[in-house]
C-alpha positions in Angstrom: 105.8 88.2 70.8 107.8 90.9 72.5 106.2 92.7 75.1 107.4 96.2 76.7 106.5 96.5 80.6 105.9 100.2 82.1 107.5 99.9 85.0 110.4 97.2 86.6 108.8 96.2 89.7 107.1 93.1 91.3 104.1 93.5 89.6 106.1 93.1 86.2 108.2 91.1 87.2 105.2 88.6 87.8 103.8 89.6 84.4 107.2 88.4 82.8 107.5 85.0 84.9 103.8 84.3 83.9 104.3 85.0 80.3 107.8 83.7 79.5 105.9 79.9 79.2 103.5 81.2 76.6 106.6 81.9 74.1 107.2 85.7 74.9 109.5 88.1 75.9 109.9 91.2 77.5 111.1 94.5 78.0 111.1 96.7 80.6 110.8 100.6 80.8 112.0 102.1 84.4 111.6 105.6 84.9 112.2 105.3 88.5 115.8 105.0 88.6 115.6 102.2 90.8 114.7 99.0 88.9 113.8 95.6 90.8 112.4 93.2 88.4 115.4 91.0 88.1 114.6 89.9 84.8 114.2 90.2 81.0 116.2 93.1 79.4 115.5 96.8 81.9 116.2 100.1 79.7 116.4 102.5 83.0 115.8 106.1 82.4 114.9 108.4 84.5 114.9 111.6 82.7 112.0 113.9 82.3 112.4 113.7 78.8 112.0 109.6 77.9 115.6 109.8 76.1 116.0 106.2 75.7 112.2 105.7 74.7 113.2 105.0 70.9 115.5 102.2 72.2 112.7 100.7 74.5 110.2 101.2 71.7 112.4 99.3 69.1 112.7 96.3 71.2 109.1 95.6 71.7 105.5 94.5 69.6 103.1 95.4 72.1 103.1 97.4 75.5 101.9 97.2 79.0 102.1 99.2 82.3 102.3 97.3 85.8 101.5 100.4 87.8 99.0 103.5 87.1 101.1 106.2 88.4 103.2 107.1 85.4 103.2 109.5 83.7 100.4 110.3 81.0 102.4 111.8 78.5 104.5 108.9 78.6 102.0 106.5 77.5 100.4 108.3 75.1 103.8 108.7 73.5 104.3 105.0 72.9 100.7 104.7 71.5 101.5 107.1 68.8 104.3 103.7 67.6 103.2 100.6 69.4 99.8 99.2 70.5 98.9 99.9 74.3 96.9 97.7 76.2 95.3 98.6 78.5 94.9 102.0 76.8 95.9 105.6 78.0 91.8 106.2 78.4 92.4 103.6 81.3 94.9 105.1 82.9 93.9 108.6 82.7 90.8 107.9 84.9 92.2 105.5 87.2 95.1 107.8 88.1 92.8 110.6 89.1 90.3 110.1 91.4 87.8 112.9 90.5 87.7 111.5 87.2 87.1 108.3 88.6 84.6 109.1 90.8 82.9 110.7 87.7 82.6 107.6 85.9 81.6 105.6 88.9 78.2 108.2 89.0 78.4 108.0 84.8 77.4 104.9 85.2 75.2 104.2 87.9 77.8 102.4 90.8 77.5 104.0 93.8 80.1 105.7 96.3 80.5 107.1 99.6 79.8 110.5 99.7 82.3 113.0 98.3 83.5 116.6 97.8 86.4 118.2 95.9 88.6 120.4 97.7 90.9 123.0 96.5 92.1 124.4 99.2 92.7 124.2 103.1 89.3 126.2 103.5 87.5 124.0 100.9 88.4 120.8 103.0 87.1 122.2 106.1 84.2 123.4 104.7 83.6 119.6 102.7 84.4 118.3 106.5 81.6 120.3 107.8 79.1 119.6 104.7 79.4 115.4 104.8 80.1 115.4 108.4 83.3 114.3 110.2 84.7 111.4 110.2 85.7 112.0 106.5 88.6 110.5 104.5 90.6 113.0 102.5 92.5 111.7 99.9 95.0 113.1 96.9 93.5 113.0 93.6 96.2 112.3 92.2 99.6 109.8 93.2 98.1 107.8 96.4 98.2 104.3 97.0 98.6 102.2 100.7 97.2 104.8 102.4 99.7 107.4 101.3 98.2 111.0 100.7 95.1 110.2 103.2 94.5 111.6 106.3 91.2 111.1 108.5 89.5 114.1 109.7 87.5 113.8 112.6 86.6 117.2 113.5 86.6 120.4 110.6 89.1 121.8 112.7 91.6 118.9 111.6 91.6 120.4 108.0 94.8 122.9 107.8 97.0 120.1 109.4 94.9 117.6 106.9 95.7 119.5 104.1 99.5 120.2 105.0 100.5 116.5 105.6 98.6 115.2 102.4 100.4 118.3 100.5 98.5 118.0 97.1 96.6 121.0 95.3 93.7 118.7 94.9 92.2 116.2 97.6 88.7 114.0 97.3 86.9 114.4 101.1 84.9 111.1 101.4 82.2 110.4 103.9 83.5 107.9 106.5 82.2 104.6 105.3 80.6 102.1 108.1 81.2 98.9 106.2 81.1 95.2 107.6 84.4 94.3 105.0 86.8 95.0 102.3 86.4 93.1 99.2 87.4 93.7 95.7 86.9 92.1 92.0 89.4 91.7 89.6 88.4 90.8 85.5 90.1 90.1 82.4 89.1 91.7 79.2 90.2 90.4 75.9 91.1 92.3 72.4 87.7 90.8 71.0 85.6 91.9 74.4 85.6 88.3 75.8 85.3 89.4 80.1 86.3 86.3 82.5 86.0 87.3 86.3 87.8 86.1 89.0 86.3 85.0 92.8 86.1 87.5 94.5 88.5 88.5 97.0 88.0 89.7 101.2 90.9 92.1 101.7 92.5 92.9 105.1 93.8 96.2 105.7 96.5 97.3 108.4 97.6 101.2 108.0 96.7 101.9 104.9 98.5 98.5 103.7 96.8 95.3 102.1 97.9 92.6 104.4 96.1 89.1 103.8 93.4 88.5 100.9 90.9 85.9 101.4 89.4 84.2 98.0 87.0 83.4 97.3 85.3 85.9 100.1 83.8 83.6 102.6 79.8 83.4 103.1 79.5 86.1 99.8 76.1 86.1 98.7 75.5 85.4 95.1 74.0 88.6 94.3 76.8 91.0 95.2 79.1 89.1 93.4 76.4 89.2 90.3 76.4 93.3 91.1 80.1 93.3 91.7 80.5 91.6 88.0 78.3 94.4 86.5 80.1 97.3 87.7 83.7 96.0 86.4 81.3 94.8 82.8 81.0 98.2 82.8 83.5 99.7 83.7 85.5 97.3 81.2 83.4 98.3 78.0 83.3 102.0 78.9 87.0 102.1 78.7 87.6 99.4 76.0 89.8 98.0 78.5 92.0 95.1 77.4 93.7 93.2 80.2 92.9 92.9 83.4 91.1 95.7 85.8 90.5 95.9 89.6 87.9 97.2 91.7 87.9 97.3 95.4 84.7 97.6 97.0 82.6 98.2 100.8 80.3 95.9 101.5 77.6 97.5 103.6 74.1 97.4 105.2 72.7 99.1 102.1 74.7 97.2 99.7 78.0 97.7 97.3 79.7 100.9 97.6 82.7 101.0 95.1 86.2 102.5 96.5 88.4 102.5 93.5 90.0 100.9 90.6 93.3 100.3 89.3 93.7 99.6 85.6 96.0 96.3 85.9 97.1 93.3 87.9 96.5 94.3 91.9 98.1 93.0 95.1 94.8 91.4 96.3 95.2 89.0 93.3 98.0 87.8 94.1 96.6 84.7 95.5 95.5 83.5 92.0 99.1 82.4 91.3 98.6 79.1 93.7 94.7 79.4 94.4 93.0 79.9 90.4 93.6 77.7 87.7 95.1 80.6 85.5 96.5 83.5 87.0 95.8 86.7 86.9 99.2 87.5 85.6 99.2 84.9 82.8 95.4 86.2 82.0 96.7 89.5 81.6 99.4 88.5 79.3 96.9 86.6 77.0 94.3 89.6 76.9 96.9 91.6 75.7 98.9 89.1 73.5 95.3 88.3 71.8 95.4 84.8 73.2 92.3 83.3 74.5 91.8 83.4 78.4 92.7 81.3 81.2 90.2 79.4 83.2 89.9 82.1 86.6 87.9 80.1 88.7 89.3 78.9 92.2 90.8 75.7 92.7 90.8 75.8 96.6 90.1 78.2 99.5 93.1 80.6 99.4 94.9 83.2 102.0 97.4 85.6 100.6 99.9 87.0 102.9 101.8 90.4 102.5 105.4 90.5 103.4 106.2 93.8 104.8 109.5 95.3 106.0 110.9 92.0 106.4 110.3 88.1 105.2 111.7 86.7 108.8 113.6 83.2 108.6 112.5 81.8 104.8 113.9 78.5 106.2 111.7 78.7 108.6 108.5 79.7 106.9 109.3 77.0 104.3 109.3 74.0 106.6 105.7 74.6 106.3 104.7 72.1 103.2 101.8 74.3 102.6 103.8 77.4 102.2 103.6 79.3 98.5 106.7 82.2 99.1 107.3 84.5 96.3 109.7 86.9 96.7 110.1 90.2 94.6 114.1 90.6 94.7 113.9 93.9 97.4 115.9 94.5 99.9 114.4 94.5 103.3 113.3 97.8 104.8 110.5 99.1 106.8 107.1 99.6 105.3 108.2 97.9 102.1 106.3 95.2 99.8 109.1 92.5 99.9 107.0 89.4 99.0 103.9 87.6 99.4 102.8 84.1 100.5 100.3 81.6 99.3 98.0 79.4 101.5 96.0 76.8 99.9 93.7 74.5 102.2 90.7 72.0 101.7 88.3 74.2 103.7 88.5 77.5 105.2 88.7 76.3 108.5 91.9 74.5 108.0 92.9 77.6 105.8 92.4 80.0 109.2 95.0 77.1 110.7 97.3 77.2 108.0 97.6 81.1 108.3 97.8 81.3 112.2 100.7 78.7 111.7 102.6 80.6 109.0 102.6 84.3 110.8 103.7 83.0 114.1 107.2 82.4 111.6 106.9 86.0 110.4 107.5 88.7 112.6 106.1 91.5 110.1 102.3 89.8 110.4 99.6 91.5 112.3 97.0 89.1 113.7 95.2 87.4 111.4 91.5 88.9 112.0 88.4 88.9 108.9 85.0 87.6 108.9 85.9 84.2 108.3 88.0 84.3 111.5 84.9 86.1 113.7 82.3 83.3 112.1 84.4 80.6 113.4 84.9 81.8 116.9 81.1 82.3 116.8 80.1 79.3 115.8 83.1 77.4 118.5 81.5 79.6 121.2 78.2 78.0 120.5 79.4 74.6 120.4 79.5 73.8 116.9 82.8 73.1 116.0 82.7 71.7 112.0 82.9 74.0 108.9 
């Protein structure tokens, strides 16, 4: 089967290094102008006007998108000649927030607080109306933490509003939540759903750093809620391939943040840690092959590399280091790679970690609720897990 990628970066890259063993090949579409897959065959075109879509089109069976943000006239284009999946219904809501947050209250999964705003005046008034400290975010285009801002008094707004510089912003209430966590499922063409563990996510400016899976100490009935949101959320969109939804836990239970139609950063860790990834799952969803087996095979940490990958020599002394590099130059801010830990127990896996960031410069401190039960339980003198 010959598969056409949206997009030529890291994420499809990944799609096309899972997939090439299950006897396809692919294609890639960059509108960007600045491809860095590294692999298959990349048609780049940047124009407005999709001139080389014909020659992409011709090349492929089926299609796919790695990333939400492009255009929607583009992909309803290639539906009109070549099956989509997952469809342009999928990524029309999950590019716009205000749609999204209407189909979170649609169908009954709760969010912070929220406003639409317009207009510099608009935000200031939402500020004053959900009470500051609120989160204002584009509606359209954002993603690690660009087009946010945090507003802590209504008087914050006209400088809130010129920095995010969108016509259209969703003002959140601030959100007093004790961790990050998000689900990630597969749908297939026939409806089958397969979820993966859940995932504790660590978040440093905006920017995923280290995902946890499966979330430590989870209790068995958020993940059972968690599962029927994204059910949901899947048949409501006929979604085909996988789907991500990152969540708040809180005191008063789930509080969904958003979703992203397609393979997601805080998956990642399925590529050493789950016994089919969430790459190769997409693939077979969308290639009408029957899914992979998602559950975990050991406690895993995935590590972001931002900016820079320090000595891979180094880090690769480690025999427990997983290093996947997307083919990017080094430069500040930027997703350059990831790495996978794999331990026995999550107490070794917290070791492991510590171990691998002192050899990476980029790494904050390595800081979750698995991290803060430990030191509580070694402060009270009970040092197994």
């Amino acid at each position: 089967m010959r598969i056409g990628i949206l997009g030529a970066g890291q994420l499809g890259r990944m799609l096309a290094l899972a997939g090439l063993p299950l006897d396809t090949s692919f294609s890639f579409y960059d509108t960007s102008g600045s491809p860095t897959a590294g692999i298959g065959e990349i048609i780049v075109d940047p124009s407005s006007s999709h001139e080389k879509l014909n020659e992409f089109l011709a090349k492929i069976d089926i299609a796919t998108y790695e990333f939400e943000n492009i255009p929607l006239g583009l992909t309803q284009e290639v539906e009109k000649y070549k099956p989509l999946h997952p469809s342009s219904k999928s990524i029309r809501i999950c590019q716009n927030r205000v749609e999204e947050k209407k189909l979170f209250a649609q169908l009954g999964i709760p969010t912070a607080s929220y406003k639409v705003a317009t207009s510099a005046e608009e935000l200031k008034q939402a500020a004053t109306e959900l009470g500051c400290p609120v989160v204002a975010k584009s509606a359209t285009d954002g993603y690690d933490g660009k087009g946010q801002a945090v507003l802590k008094s209504p008087e914050d707004a006209s400088a809130a509003w010129q920095s995010i510089g969108h016509s259209t912003l969703v003002v959140e209430s601030f959100v007093e939540f004790d961790r990050e966590v998000s689900m990630i499922a597969v749908r297939s063409r026939d409806g089958d759903v397969a979820f993966y563990p859940m995932a504790e996510n660590v978040h440093k400016d905006g920017i995923l750093r280290y995902s946890i899976a499966p979330a430590p100490e989870l209790n068995n009935d958020v993940k059972a809620v968690a599962e029927s949101y994204i059910r949901d959320l899947l048949n409501e969109l006929g979604h085909v391939g996988v789907l991500t939804l990152e969540l708040f836990v809180t005191p008063r239970g789930l509080l969904a943040n958003e979703m992203a139609p397609r393979v997601h950063n805080s998956g990642h860790w399925s590529m050493n840690g789950a016994k089919c990834s969430q790459f190769e799952n997409h693939i077979r969803a969308i290639a009408g092959l029957p899914l992979g087996d998602t559950s975990a095979i050991s406690p895993t940490c995935m590590i972001n590399l931002i900016g820079t990958a320090g000595s891979k020599e180094d880090t690769l002394k480690l025999p427990y280091v997983h290093l996947h590099m997307y083919g990017k130059e080094e430069r500040a801010g930027r997703k350059i790679g990831h790495i996978n830990i794999v331990a026995d127990t999550y107490k070794e896996l917290i070791w492991r970690v510590e171990s691998t960031i002192e050899r990476v410069p980029s790494c904050p401190a390595f800081e979750c609720s698995l991290t803060r039960t430990v030191k509580v339980q070694e402060n009270n003198g009970a040092t197994d897990s």
